[in-house]
C-alpha positions in Angstrom: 0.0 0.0 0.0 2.5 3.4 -1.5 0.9 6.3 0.8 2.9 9.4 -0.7 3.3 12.3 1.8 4.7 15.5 1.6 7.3 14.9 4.5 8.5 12.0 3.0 9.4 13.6 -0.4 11.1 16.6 1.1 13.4 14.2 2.5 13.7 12.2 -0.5 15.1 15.6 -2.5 17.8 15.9 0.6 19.0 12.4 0.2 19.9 13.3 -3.0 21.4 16.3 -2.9 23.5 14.0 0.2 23.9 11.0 -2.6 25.5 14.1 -5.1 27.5 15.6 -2.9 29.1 12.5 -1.6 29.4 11.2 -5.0 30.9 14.4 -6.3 33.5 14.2 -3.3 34.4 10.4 -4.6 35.2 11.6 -7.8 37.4 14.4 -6.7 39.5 12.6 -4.6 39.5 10.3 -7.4 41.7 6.8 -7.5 40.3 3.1 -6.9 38.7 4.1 -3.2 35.9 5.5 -5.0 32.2 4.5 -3.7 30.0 3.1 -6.2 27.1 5.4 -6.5 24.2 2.6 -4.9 26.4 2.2 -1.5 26.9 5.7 -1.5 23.8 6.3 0.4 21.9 3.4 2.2 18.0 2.5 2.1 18.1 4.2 5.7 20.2 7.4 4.4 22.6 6.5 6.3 26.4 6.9 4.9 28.2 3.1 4.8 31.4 3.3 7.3 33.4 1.1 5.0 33.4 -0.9 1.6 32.1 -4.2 3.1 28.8 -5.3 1.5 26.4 -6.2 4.6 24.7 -9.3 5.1 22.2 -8.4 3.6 23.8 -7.6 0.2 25.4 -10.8 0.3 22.7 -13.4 0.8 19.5 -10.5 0.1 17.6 -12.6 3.1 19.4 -11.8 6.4 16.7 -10.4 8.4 17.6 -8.1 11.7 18.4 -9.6 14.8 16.1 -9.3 17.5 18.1 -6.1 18.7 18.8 -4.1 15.3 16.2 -1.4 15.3 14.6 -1.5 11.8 14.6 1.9 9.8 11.4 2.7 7.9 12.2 5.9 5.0 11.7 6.9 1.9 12.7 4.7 -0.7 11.9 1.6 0.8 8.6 -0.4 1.4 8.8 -2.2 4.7 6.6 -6.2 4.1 4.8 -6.9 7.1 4.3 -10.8 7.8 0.8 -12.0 8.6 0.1 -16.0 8.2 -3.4 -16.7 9.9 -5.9 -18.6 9.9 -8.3 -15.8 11.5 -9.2 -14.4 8.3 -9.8 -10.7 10.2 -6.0 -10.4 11.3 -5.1 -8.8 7.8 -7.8 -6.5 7.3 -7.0 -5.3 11.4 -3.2 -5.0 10.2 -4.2 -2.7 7.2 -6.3 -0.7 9.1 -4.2 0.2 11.6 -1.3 0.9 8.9 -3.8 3.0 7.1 -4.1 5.0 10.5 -1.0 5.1 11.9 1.6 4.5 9.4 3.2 7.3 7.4 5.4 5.4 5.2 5.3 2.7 2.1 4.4 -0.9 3.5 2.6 -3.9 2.3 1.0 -6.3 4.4 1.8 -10.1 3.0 -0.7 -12.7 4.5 -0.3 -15.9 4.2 -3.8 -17.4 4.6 -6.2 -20.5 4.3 -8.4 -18.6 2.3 -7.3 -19.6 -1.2 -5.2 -22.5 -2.2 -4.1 -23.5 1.1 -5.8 -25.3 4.3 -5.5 -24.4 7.9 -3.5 -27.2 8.6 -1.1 -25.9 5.7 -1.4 -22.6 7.3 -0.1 -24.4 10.8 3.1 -26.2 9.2 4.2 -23.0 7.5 4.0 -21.4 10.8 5.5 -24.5 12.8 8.2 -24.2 9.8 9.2 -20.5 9.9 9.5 -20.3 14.3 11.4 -23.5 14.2 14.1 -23.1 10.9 13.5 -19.0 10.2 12.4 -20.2 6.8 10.6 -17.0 6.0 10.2 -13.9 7.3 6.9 -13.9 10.4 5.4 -10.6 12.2 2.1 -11.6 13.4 0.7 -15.3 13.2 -2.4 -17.0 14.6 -3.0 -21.0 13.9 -6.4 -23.0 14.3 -7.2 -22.8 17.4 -7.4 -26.9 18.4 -3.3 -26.5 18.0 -2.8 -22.9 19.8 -1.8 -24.8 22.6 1.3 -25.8 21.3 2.5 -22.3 20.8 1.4 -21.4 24.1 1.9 -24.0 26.8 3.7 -26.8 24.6 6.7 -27.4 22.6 6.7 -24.3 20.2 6.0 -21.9 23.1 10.3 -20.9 23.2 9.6 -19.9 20.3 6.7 -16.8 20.6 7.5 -13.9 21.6 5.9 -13.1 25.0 3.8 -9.5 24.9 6.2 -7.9 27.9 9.3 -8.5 25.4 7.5 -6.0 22.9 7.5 -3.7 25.5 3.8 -3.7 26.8 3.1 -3.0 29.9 0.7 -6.0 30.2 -0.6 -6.1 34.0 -1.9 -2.5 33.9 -3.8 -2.9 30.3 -5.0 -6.0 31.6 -6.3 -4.4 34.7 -8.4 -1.8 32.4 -9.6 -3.8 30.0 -11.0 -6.2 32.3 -10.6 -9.7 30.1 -11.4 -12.9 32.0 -9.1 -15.1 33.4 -9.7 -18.0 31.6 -9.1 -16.3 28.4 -5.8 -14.6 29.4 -4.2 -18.2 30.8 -5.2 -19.8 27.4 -2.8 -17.1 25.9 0.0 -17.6 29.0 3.0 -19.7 28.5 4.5 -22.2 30.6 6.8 -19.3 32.5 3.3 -17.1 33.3 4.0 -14.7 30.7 1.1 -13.6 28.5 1.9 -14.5 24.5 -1.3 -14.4 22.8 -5.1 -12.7 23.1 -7.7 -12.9 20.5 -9.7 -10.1 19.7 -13.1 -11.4 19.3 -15.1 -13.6 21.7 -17.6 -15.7 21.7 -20.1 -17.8 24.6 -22.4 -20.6 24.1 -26.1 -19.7 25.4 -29.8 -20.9 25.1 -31.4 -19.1 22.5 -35.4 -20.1 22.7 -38.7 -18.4 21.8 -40.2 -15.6 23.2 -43.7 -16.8 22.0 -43.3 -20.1 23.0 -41.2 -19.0 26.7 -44.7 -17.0 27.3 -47.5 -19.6 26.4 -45.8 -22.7 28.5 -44.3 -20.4 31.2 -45.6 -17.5 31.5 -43.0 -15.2 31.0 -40.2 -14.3 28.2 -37.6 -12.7 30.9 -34.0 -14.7 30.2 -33.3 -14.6 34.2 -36.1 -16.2 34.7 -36.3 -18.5 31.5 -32.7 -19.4 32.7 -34.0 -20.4 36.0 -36.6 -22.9 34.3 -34.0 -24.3 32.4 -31.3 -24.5 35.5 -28.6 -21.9 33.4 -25.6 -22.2 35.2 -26.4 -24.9 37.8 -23.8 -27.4 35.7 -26.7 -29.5 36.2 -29.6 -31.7 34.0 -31.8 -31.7 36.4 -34.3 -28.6 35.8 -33.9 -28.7 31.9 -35.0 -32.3 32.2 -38.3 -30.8 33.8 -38.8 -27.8 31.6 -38.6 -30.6 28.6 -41.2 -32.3 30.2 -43.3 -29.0 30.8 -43.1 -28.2 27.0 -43.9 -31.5 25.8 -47.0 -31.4 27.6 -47.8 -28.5 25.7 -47.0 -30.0 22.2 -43.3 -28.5 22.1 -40.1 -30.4 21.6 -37.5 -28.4 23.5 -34.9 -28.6 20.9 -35.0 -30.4 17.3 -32.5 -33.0 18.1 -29.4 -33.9 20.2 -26.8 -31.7 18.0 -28.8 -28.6 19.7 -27.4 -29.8 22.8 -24.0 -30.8 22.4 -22.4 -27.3 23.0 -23.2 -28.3 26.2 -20.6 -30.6 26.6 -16.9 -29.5 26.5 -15.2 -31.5 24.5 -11.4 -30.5 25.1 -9.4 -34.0 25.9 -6.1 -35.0 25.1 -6.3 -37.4 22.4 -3.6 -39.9 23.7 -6.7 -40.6 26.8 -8.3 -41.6 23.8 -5.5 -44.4 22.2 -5.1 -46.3 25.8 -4.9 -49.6 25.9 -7.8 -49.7 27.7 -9.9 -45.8 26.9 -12.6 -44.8 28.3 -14.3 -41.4 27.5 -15.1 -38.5 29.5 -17.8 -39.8 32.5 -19.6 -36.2 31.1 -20.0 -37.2 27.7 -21.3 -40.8 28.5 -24.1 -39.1 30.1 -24.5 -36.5 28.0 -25.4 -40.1 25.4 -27.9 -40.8 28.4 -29.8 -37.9 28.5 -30.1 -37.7 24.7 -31.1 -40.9 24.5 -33.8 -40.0 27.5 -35.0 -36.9 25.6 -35.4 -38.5 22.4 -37.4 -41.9 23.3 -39.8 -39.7 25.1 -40.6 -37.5 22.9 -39.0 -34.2 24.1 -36.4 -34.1 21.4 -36.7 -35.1 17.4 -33.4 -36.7 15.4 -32.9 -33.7 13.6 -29.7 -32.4 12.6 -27.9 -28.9 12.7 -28.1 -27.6 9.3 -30.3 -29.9 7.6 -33.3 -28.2 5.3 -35.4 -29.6 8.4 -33.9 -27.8 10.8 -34.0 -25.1 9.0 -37.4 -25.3 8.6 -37.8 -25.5 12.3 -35.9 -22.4 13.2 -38.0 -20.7 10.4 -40.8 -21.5 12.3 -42.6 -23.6 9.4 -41.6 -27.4 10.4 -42.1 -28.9 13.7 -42.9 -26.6 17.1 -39.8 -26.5 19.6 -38.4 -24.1 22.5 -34.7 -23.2 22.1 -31.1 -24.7 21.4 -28.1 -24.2 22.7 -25.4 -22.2 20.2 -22.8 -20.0 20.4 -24.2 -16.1 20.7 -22.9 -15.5 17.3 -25.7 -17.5 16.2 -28.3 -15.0 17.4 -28.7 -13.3 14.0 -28.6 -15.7 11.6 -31.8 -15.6 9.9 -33.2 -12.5 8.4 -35.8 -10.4 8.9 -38.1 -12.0 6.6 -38.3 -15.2 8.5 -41.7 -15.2 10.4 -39.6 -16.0 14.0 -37.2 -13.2 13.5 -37.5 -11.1 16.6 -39.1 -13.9 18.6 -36.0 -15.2 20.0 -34.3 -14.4 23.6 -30.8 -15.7 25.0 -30.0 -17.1 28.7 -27.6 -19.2 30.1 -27.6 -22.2 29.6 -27.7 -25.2 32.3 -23.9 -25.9 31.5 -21.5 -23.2 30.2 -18.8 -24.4 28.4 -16.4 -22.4 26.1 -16.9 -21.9 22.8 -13.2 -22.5 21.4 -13.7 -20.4 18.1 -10.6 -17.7 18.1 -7.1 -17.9 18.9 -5.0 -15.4 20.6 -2.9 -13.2 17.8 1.1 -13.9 18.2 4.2 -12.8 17.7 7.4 -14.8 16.5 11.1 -14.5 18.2 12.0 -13.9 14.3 9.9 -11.0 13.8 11.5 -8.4 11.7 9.7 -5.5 12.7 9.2 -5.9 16.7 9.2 -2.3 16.9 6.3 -1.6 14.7 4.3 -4.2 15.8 4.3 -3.3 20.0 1.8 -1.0 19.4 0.0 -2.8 16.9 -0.4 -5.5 19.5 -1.6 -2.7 22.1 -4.5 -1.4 19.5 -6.1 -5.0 18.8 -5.8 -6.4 22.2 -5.0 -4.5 24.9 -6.8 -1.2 23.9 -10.0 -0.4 25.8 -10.0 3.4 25.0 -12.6 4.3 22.3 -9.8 4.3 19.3 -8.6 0.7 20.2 -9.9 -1.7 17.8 -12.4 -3.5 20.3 -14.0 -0.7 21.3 -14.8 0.2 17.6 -15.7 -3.3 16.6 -18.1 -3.1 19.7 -20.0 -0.2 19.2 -19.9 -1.2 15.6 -17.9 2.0 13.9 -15.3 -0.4 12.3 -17.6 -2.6 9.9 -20.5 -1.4 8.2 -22.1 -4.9 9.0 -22.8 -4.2 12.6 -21.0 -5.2 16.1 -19.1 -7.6 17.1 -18.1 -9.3 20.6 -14.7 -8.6 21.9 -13.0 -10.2 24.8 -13.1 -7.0 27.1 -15.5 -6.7 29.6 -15.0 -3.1 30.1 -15.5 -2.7 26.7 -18.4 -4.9 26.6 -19.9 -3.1 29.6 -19.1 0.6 27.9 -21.2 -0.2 24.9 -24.8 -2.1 23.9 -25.6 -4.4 21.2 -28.8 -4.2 20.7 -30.2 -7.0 18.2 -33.9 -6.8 16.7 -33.5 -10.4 16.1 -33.4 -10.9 19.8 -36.6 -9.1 20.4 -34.4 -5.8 21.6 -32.2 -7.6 23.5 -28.8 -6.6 24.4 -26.5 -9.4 23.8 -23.6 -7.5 26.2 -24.9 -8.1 29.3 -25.7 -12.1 28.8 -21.8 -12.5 27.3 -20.6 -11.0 30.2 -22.3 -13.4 32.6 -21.5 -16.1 30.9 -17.6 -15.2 30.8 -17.6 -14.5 34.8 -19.1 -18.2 35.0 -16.8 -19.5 32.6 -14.1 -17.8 34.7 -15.5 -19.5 38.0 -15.8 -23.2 36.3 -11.9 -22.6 34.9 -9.4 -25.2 36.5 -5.9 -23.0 36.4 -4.4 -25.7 37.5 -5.4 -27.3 33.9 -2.8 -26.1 31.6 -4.8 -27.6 28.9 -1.2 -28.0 26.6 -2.7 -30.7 24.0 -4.7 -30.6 20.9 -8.2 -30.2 20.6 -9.0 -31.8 17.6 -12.8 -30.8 16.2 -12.9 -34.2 14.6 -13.4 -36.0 18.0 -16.7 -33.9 19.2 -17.9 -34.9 15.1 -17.3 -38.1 15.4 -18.9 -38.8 18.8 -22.1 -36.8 17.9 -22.2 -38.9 14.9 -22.1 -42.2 17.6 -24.4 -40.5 19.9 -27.1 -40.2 17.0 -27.5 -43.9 16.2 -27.5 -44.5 20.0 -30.7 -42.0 20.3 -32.4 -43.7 17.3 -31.5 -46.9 18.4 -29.3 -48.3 15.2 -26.9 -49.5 18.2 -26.2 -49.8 21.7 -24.5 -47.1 24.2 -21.1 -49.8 24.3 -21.3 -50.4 20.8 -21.4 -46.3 19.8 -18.8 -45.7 22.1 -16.3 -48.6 20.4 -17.2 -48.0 17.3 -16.4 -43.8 18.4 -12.8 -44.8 20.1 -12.0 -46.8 16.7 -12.8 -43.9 14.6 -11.1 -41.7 16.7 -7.2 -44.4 16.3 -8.3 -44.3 12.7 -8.2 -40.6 12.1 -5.6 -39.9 14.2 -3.2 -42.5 12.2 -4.1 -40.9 9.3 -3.9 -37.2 10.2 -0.9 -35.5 8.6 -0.8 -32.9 11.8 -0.8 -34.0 14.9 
């Protein structure tokens, strides 16, 4: 991105009355000692103290060591390094450049939007912290492997937030993120090396018409009582199921509604002992499913089908609510007949919704200095210029707002949605992250992979358990199998 100004080419002119004069001065003096005009003056305008091509000259790769101070001037475009897999981290770097920067630069992002995959995206990164391959600013991977970089064996490599220079405890203090978040991003030495930008919550999004007929009452705190939100137990959405069915309404379309109730993060090698067993939590998760469906609180439907669609539309089969992530809240239009007949609560178990990764920063990086304060703006920021105050109270996209990890920011600004009847969403994500801080095990350092092909599979195995195709001990073989099976064959591990 070339952004001319006026100070830059005033600067350029002296340069070269400096490359003249020096040049001029060679010539003179005359002999073999003579400069040759391109070393006369450096990229940096900087006279050369001797003859001897730099490393860079030599090999045109060397990148500066982490203490070299890089020069940005006239002349030369400086490449910032963006692989991701967050396919917002670009567009944030450009802004920012487009704001703060005065000189030529083009961000290069390497992405999985095109040609590659996120797991391509990962080994690239992997590649570059490991061997310095190619030059790496700013990278975020998928988040099932973030651990890695964070508590695990690449974490030596990232470059902590304090090395940049940020003085993390008191932004942290002001911008109020939740613990939970801020030890996913902490390496094994307690220093913070990654933060996302946006967040996200599961919650129980149900309908206002229907929450009034059987209950009495729309309110989500006390629609979240009837449901037991945050009681990490079944017990009083088991009884609200029964309430609605007595009424003629499922209380979700099928077991896949549900399953963002369970957390699946496990380390996969719990999965490949010689003698497995799976999480106590998910085995009864099959239970109550099973329960649900064979009497007739629940159908077989599954997320995304044209079915289920047709449900949420409101022109298929009658049902209460399911439990999604609050992203979810907005997804159908206003010319769906249930459009502004929804509400959101918490829901009987909160569980994180592991969606974003935390933005990083490699020990390679070639230009440290520009990117402390980039860091600052997406992350650490809560005053109204910071990017998550302006993606909150929806000034940076056109689209509308988005939820960010800060609370205070959260707290400073509403976000109103029609499709939620007038609800604002800030209040209900804020809850949920204090409960989500409250349930989080810091002891946990939670350093393995959390593949998404494990919760897939098991939902699959849950479903023909519900319908009956096979038995609880069968679905969970035939689920540990398929797990050995994809794990031999996965490339990334």
């Amino acid at each position: 991105m070339m952004k001319p100004a006026l100070k830059k080419n005033i600067l350029i002119a002296v340069l070269c009355v400096l490359a003249v004069s020096v040049l001029a001065a060679a010539l003179l003096l005359g002999g073999s000692n003579a400069q040759n005009p391109r070393q006369a003056v450096s990229d940096d305008g900087n006279i050369p103290a001797s003859d001897t091509p730099s490393p860079a000259e030599t090999s045109g790769t060397a990148a500066p060591s982490e203490t070299e101070e890089v020069q940005y001037s006239p002349g030369k475009i400086t490449r910032i390094y963006v692989y991701t897999t967050d396919r917002m981290l670009d567009t944030f770097v450009e802004r920012y450049g487009e704001e703060h920067w005065d000189f030529d630069y083009r961000v290069l992002a390497t992405t999985d939007q095109t040609t590659l995959y996120a797991d391509d995206v990962f080994r690239l990164v992997k590649d570059n912290l490991i061997n310095n391959t190619e030059p790496m600013d700013l990278f975020c991977v998928p988040v099932a492997y973030a651990p890695l970089f964070t508590h695990g064996e690449l974490s030596q490599y990232v470059c902590t937030y304090e090395e940049l220079g940020i003085d993390v405890d008191a932004l942290l203090e002001k911008m109020d993120i939740p613990q939970h978040i801020i030890n996913a991003g902490t390496n094994r030495d307690g220093k913070l090396v990654a933060l996302p930008v946006d967040s996200e919550v599961n919650v129980f999004m149900y309908r206002r018409s229907v929450a009034k007929e059987v209950f009495g009452t729309d309110d989500p705190d006390k629609i979240a009582e009837i449901i037991g939100g945050g009681t990490e137990s079944w017990d009083k959405f088991l009884e609200a199921a029964k309430t609605l069915k007595e009424h003629g309404y499922y209380i979700a379309p099928g077991c896949d509604d549900l399953s963002f109730l369970v957390d699946w993060s496990c380390p996969v090698s719990e999965l490949l002992d010689v003698n497995p067993r799976i999480n106590p939590k998910w085995e009864a998760f099959m239970d109550v499913a099973k329960s649900l469906y064979d009497e007739g609180c629940i159908k077989d439907t599954e997320r995304w089908s044209e079915a289920w669609f047709q449900d949420m539309k409101g022109k298929g089969d009658k049902f209460f609510g399911i439990v999604a992530p609050v992203s979810l809240s907005d997804f159908l239009d206003e010319n769906n007949e249930t459009y502004g007949d929804w509400a959101i609560c918490l829901p009987p178990f909160q569980t994180q919704a592991k969606f974003f990764t935390g933005i990083m920063v490699s020990k390679h990086a070639p230009n440290k200095d520009l990117i402390k304060p980039l860091i600052e703006w997406m992350t650490l920021d809560s005053s109204p210029n910071g990017l998550q105050y302006r993606l909150a109270n929806g000034t940076f996209f056109e689209s509308g707002k988005v939820n960010v990890i800060s609370k205070a920011v959260l707290k400073a600004n509403e976000n109103i949605s029609d499709f939620l009847g007038g609800q604002d969403l800030n209040p209900i994500i804020c809850e949920a992250m204090d409960r989500l801080d409250a349930l989080h095990d810091a002891s946990d350092p939670g350093n393995y992979v959390n593949h998404d092909y494990i919760s897939s599979i098991f939902m699959d195995e849950t479903r023909a358990y519900v319908k009956g195709e096979k038995d609880k001990e069968t679905a969970i073989a035939d689920f540990l199998s398929r797990v050995r099976e994809r794990w031999i064959e996965s490339s990334v591990r």
